[in-house]
Structure formats: structure tokens, C-alpha cells
KOLNU-606145 format. One record per residue (C-alpha): residue in three letters; residue number from 1; z, y, x. Coordinates in Angstrom, 1 decimal, padded with zeros to 4 digits. Example, Ala and Ser with C-alpha at 12.3 -4.5 7.8 and 13.67 -1.06 7.14 Angstrom:
type|seq|z|y|x
Ala|1|007.8|-004.5|012.3
Ser|2|007.1|-001.1|013.7
END
This chain:
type|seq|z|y|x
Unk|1|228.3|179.9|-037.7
Unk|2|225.8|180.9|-040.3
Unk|3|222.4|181.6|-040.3
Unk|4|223.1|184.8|-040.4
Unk|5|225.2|185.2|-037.7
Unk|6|223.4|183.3|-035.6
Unk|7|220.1|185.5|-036.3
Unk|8|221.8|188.6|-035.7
Unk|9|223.2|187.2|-032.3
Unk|10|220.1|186.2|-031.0
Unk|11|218.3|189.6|-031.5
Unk|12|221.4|191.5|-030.2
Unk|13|221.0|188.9|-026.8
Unk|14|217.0|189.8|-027.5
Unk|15|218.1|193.3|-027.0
Unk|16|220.6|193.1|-024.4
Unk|17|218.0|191.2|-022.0
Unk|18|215.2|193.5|-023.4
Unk|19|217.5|196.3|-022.0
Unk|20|218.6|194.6|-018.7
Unk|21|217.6|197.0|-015.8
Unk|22|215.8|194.4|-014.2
Unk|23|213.9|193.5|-016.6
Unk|24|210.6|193.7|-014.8
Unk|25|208.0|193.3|-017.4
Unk|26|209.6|196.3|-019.6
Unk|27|209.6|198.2|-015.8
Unk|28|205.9|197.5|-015.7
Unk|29|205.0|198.5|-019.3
Unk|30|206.6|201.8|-018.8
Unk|31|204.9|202.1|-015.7
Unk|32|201.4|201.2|-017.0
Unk|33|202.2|203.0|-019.8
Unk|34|202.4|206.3|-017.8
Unk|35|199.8|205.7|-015.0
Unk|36|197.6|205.3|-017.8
Unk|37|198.5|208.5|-019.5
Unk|38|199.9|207.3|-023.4
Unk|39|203.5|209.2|-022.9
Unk|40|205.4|210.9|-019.6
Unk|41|208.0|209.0|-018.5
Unk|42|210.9|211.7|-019.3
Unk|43|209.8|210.4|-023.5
Unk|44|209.9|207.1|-022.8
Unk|45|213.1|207.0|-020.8
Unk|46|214.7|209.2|-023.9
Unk|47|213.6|206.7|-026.4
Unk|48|214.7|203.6|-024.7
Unk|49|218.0|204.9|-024.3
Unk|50|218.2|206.4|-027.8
Unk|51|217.6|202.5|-029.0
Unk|52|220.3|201.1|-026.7
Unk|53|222.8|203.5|-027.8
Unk|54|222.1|202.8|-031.3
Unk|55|222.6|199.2|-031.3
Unk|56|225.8|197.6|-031.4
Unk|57|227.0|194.2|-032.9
Unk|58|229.2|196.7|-035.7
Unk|59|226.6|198.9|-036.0
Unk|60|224.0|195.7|-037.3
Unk|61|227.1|194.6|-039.2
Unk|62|227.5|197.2|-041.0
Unk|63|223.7|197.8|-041.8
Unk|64|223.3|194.4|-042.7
Unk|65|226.5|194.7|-045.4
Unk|66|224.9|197.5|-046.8
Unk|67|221.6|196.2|-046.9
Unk|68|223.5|193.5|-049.5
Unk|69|222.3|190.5|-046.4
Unk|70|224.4|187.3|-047.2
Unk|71|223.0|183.2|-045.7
Unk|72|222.0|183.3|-049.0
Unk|73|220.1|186.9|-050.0
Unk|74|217.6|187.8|-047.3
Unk|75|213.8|187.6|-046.7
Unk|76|213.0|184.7|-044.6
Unk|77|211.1|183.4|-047.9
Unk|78|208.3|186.7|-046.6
Unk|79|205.8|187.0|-044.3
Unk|80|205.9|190.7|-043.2
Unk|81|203.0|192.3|-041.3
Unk|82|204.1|195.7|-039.9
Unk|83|201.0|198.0|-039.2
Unk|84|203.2|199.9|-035.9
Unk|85|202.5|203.8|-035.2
Unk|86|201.7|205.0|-031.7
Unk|87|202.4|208.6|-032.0
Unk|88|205.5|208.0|-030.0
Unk|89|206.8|205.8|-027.3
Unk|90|208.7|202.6|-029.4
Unk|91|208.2|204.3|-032.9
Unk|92|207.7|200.8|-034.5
Unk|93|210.5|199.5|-033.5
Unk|94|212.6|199.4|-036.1
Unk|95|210.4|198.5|-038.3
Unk|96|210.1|195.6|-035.9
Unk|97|213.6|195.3|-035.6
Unk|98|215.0|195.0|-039.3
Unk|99|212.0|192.5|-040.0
Unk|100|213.6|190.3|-037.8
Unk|101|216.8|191.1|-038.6
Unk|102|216.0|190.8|-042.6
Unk|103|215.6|187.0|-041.5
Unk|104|211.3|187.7|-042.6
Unk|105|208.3|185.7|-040.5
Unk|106|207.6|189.1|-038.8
Unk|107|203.1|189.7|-038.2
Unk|108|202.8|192.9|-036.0
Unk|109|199.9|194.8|-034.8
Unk|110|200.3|197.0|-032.0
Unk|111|198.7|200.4|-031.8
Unk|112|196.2|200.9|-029.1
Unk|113|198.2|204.3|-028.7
Unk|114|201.2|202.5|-027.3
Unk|115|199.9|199.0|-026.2
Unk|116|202.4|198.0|-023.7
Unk|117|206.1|198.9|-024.6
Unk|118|207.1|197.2|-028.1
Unk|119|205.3|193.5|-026.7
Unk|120|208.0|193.5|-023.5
Unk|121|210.7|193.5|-027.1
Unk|122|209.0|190.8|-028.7
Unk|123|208.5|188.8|-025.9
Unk|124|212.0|188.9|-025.5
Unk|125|212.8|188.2|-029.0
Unk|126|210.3|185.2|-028.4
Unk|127|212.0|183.7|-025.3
Unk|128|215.3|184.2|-026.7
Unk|129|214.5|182.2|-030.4
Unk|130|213.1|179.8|-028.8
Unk|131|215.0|177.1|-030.6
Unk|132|215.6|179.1|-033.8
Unk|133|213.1|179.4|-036.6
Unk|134|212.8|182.9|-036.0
Unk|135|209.0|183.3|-036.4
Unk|136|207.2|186.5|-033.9
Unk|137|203.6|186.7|-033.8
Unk|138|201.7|189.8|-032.8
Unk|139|198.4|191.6|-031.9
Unk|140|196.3|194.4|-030.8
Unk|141|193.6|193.6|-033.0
Unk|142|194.3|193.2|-036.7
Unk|143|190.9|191.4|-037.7
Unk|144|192.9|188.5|-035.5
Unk|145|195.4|187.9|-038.5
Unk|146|192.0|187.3|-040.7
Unk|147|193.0|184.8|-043.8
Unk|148|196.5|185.5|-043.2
Unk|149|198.0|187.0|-046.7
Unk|150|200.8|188.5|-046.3
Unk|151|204.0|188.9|-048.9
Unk|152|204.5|192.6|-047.8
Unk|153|203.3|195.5|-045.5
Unk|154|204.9|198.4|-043.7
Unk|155|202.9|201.5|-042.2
Unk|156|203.0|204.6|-041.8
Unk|157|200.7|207.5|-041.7
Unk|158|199.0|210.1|-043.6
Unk|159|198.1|210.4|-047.3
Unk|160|194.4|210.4|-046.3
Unk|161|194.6|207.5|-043.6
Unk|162|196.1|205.0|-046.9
Unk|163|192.9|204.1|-048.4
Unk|164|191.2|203.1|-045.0
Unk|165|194.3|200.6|-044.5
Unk|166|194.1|199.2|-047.3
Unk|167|190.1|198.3|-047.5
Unk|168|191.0|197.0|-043.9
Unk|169|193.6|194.8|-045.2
Unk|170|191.6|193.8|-048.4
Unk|171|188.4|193.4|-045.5
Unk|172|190.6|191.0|-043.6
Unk|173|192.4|189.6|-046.3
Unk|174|196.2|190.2|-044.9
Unk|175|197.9|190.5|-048.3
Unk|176|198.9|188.6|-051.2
Unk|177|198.0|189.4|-054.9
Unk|178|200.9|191.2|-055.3
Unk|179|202.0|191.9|-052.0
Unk|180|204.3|195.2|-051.6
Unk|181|203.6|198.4|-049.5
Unk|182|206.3|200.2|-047.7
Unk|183|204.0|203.4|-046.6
Unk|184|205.4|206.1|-044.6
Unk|185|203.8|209.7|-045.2
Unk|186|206.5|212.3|-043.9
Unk|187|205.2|213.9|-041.0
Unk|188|208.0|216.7|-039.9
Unk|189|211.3|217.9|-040.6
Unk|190|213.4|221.0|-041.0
Unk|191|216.1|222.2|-039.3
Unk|192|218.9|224.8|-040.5
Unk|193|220.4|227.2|-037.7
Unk|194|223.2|229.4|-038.7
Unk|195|224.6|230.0|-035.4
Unk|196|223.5|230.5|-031.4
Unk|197|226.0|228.4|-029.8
Unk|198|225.5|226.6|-026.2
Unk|199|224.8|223.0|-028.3
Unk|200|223.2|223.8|-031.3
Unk|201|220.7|225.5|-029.1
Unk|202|220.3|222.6|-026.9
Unk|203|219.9|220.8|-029.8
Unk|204|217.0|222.9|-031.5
Unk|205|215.0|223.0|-028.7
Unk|206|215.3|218.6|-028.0
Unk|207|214.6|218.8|-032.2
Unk|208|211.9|220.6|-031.5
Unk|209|209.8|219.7|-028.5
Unk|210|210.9|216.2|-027.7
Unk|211|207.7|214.3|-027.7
Unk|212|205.2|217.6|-028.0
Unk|213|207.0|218.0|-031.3
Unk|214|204.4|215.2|-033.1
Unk|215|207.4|212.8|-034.5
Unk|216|208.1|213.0|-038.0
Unk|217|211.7|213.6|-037.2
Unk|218|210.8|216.5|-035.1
Unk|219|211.3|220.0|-036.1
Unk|220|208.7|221.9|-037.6
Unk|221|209.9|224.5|-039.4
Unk|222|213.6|226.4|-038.7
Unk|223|215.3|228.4|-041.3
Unk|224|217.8|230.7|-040.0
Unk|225|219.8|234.0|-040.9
Unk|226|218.4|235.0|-037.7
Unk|227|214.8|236.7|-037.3
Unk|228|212.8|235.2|-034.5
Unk|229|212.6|238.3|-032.9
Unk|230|216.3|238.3|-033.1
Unk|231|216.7|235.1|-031.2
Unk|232|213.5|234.5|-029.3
Unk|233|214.4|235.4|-026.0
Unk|234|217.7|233.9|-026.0
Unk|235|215.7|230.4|-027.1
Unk|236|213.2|230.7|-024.8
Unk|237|215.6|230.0|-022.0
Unk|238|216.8|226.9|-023.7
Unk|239|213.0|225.9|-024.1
Unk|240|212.6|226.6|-020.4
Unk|241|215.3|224.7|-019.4
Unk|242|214.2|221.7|-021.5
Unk|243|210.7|222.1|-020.3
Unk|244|211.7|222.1|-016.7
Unk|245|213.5|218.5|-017.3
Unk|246|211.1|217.0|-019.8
Unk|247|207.6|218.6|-019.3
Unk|248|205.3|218.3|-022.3
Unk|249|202.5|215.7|-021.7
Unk|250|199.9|216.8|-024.0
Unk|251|198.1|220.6|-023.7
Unk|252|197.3|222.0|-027.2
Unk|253|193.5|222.9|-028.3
Unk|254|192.0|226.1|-028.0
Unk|255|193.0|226.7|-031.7
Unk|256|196.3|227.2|-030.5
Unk|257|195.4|230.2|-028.7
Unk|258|193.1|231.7|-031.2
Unk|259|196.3|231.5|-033.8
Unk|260|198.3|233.3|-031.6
Unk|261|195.6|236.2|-031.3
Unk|262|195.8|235.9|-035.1
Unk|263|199.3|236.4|-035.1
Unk|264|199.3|239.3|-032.6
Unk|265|196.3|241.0|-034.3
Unk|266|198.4|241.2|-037.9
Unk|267|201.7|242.0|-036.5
Unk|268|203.2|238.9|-037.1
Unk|269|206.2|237.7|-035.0
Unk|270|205.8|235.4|-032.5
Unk|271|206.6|234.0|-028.9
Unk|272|203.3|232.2|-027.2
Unk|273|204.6|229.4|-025.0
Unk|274|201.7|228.3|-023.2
Unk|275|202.1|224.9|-024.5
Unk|276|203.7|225.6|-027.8
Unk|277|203.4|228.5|-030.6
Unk|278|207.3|229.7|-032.4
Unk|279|205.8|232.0|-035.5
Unk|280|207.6|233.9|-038.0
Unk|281|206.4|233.0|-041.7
Unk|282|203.0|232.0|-042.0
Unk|283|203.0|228.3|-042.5
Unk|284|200.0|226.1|-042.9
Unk|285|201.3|223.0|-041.0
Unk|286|197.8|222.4|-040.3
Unk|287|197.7|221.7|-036.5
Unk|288|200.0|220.3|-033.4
Unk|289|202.4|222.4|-031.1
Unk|290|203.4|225.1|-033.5
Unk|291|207.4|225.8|-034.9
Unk|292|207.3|228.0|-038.2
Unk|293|211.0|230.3|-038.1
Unk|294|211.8|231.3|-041.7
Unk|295|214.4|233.8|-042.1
Unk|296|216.9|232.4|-044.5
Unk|297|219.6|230.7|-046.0
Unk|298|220.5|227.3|-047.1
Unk|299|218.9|228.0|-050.2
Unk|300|215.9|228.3|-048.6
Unk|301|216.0|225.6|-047.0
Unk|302|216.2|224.0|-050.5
Unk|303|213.5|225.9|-051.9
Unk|304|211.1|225.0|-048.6
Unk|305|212.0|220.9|-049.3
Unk|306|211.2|221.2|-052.6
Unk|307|207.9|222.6|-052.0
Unk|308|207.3|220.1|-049.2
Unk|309|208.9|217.2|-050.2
Unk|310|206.0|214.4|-049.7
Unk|311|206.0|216.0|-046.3
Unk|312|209.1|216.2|-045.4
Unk|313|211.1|213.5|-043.1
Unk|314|214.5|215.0|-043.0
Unk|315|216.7|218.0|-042.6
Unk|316|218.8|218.8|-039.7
Unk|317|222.3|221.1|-039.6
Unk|318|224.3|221.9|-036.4
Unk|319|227.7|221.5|-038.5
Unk|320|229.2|219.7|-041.6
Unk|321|229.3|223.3|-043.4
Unk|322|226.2|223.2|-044.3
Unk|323|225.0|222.1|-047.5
Unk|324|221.6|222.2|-048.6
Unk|325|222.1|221.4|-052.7
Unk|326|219.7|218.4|-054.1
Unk|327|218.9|217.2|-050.2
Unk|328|222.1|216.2|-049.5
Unk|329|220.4|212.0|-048.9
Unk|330|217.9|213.2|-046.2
Unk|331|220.3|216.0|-044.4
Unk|332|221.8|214.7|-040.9
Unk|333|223.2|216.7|-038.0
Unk|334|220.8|218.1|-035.6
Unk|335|221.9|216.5|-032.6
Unk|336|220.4|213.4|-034.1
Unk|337|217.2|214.7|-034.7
Unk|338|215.4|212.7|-031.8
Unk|339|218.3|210.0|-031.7
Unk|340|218.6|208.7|-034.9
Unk|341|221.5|205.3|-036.0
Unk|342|219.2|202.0|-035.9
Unk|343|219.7|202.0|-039.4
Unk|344|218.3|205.4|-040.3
Unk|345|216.3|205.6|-043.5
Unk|346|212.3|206.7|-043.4
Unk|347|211.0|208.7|-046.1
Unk|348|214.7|207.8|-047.2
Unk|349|214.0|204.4|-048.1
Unk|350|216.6|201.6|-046.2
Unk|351|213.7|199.3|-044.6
Unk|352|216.3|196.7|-044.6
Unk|353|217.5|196.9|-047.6
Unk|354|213.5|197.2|-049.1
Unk|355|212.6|193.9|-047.3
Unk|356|215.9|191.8|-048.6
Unk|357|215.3|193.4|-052.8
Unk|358|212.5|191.7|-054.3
END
């Protein structure tokens, strides 16, 4: 058995006792976790069982042939520090993942936003490697990796937060002289709804307010042939329903409120959801817990990427009809908007595949 083999069985075993329903210290994360008011339970649940229905031994095969992974051609050479999100429950995961998996010494620091649930993984991974090489080291704190260069960095956030990572890893001293930065700025995505189907409208409404709507693979702006006011009512038993299963954690701001007055005063259409705002036209993408419906086609949808492309995470279609021209890379089927493969590509870049390619 090769070294490769060997590493990707050891995570996958990681995984499987990571996933175990007795595991008690993941049981006690999530439970901390939600006494202490970081995500609901219903989020957390979702994202631990979209990660064990993405990983398979043939779906890490496959992703680790077309990352171009051999004993010979990976990254165990690097020293990777991953600076992990906490916007969601488990977003740096796999980032954490396909560090390991790339065959890298993996450095993480954990956000204080979701302190509990990616450690129970790493512990695993810990336990499990035991007697391999595999090297796992982590924190809360990232002044505690002071003096530690590393060979490259993954984070993600926005454009503005960039230059106040990197003075704190220049502070600290975490990177090499010509370390590499794999920096994540796409903070929503777009779906495309031609139709008003049972599923595809079970699937906008999980696209949209899965997690408050703050991932960058949630839905933030909707083009459809449809007007809103055509379809609002329709949706808002869908939203309901999903509500009713899943209730959103966070409450919005007062600004929330104040744009819907907006809305109402110059006519514009709208439904006010309490704890979300659907408006037609109009967008700003300037604050939380608001859905922007554009009446349109496909080729508005091309238009709209174009425009927001250094925004923009992906674009979602109920159907394999759809086309939208130039986009065709970052397009994927709506019902994997919150549920993405393991190997899906951020900001359309292959983290695996970026760790292996010097």
C-alpha cells in the first residue's frame, strides 16, 4: 500500500469515527455549541450530514485523480496554516480536509465564532494517525503559532478584512518569504428559477435561508421570468414551511425594517418576512437577511455575474436546460446549493489541486 493510499484511508476511518453516532465529544460540541448560542441545532445537524453524504472512498478517489495526487506529486513538502471562517457551522472544513488529504503538515486556527465543532474532526484525525506522519496542530489563538512561517495560507473573507490578516500574519511572523495565499472573497450566489415546481421550490427556499442566508453559497439574488409579485405568495408557503422545520437563529437589525418602509414608501415590490426581506430590483447587497428577485432570463443572469463577479460564489439552476453563457465553470444545480460534493471549488479554484501545484 502506498503512501497515498494509506493517507486517504486513515482520514476516511478519521471520518467514519468522527461521524459515529456515539461519538460523544462531537455530541457535546454540538451541544455546547447551541446552549451557547453560535448556530441552532437544525444548521448544524444539516451540515454534518451534508459532509457525511459527500464523502466516500470513490468520491476522494476521484478528487484526488483530478487534483493530479500520485506517492510522488503532493504537498507533504508544505506547511499549510488555514485561517477557518465561522460564519457557518463546519465551513472550514474542507479546507481542513483537503490539507490533510493533499499529504501538507496542516496549522489551523479556529474561529472563536465556531470554537467547538471542527476540533471534535481533528481530534479524530489526531487519534486515528497516531502512527502515521500525518502532522495536525491547531488553535484558537493565532499569536500561539508565533515564529512559525508557513509555506502557504488559506482564508477567506472580505476584500477589506485582507490587509488586517496579513499585518497579523507579518505581526506573528506565520509566513514564508514567498509563501502563497489562497483568499476567499465571494460572499453570495445566484440562483436561476424558470419554473414553480414542488422541488425547485423546496430547493430555493433551503438556497436561500439555510443558515440566515449568510454562506457564500447561499442565495442572494434570484432571477426569474417570474415577477415576485407573481410568485410571492406561492413561495411564502414554502418559506413557512422551511421556517417551521429549521427556525432562523439570528433576528435582523432594525435596518431591516426601515428598508422595507423604503420599499413600501416608493412602490417597490416586496414581501416583509419578519425575519427576512424578498425585494424586487433594488440591489445594494449591503446588509444580512435580504433576497433581491430580478425579473429575467438567463442572460441576465449573465449580465448580473459579470457585474458581480469578485462577489459572486456560484450560480444555481433547477435543471440541466439551463445555460448561463461564459459561467458555465461556476453553475451547479440548485439542489446543491447548501450541500455541495467535498470536492467543490471556492471562488472556483480546486483547493486540492492549488495545494499539490507549486
Amino acid at each position: 500500500m502506498g503512501d497515498l493510499e494509506k493517507r486517504i484511508d486513515t482520514i476516511l476511518e478519521a471520518t467514519d469515527n468522527w461521524l459515529r453516532s456515539d461519538n460523544h465529544y462531537l455530541m457535546d460540541a454540538i451541544d455546547r455549541t447551541v446552549r451557547e448560542g453560535y448556530f441552532s441545532f437544525e444548521d448544524i445537524k444539516y451540515a454534518i450530514r451534508a459532509i457525511k453524504e459527500s464523502i466516500s472512498k470513490t468520491a476522494i478517489e476521484e478528487w484526488v485523480e483530478r487534483a493530479g495526487i500520485t506517492d510522488d506529486q503532493d504537498a507533504s513538502s508544505q506547511n499549510i496554516l488555514c485561517l477557518h471562517a465561522g460564519n457557518l457551522p463546519l465551513v472550514g472544513f474542507q479546507d481542513a480536509f483537503s490539507t490533510l488529504l493533499s499529504g501538507a503538515r496542516y496549522t489551523g486556527k479556529i474561529s472563536r465564532k465556531d470554537p467547538y465543532l471542527l476540533p471534535t474532526f481533528l481530534n479524530e484525525v489526531k487519534k486515528t494517525a497516531v502512527w502515521t506522519d500525518m502532522d495536525v496542530q491547531w488553535t484558537h489563538r493565532l499569536h500561539d503559532f508565533e515564529d512559525m512561517p508557513h509555506d502557504a495560507i488559506i482564508f477567506a473573507g472580505s476584500e477589506s478584512s485582507v490587509p488586517g490578516v496579513k499585518d497579523a500574519i507579518q505581526k506573528w511572523n506565520l509566513a514564508k518569504q514567498h509563501a502563497r495565499y489562497l483568499i476567499r472573497t465571494a460572499h453570495f450566489s445566484m440562483a436561476y428559477v424558470d419554473r414553480k415546481d414542488e422541488r425547485t421550490m423546496q430547493d430555493l427556499a433551503e438556497g436561500i435561508f439555510r443558515y440566515g442566508g449568510k454562506g457564500c453559497r447561499s442565495v442572494a439574488i434570484v432571477v426569474s421570468p417570474f415577477s415576485l409579485d407573481e410568485i410571492k405568495c406561492e413561495f411564502t408557503d414554502y418559506i413557512e414551511s422551511f421556517w417551521l422545520e429549521n427556525p432562523q437563529h439570528e433576528a435582523p437589525a432594525p435596518k431591516l425594517k426601515q428598508q422595507y418602509a423604503y420599499n413600501k414608501a416608493i412602490e417597490r415590490s416586496q414581501a416583509w418576512l419578519d425575519y427576512f426581506l424578498l425585494q424586487e430590483g433594488g440591489l445594494e447587497l449591503d446588509q444580512d437577511f435580504v433576497c433581491y428577485w430580478v425579473q429575467g432570463e438567463e442572460s441576465t443572469v449573465a449580465e448580473l455575474a459579470d457585474q458581480y463577479s469578485d462577489q459572486l460564489q456560484s450560480i444555481y439552476v433547477p435543471h440541466p436546460d439551463s445555460e448561463i453563457r461564459g459561467w458555465e465553470e461556476r453553475t451547479e444545480y440548485l439542489s446543491d446549493a447548501q450541500q455541495p460534493p467535498i470536492s467543490w471549488k471556492p471562488d472556483g479554484v480546486d483547493t486540492l489541486e492549488w495545494l499539490v501545484n507549486q
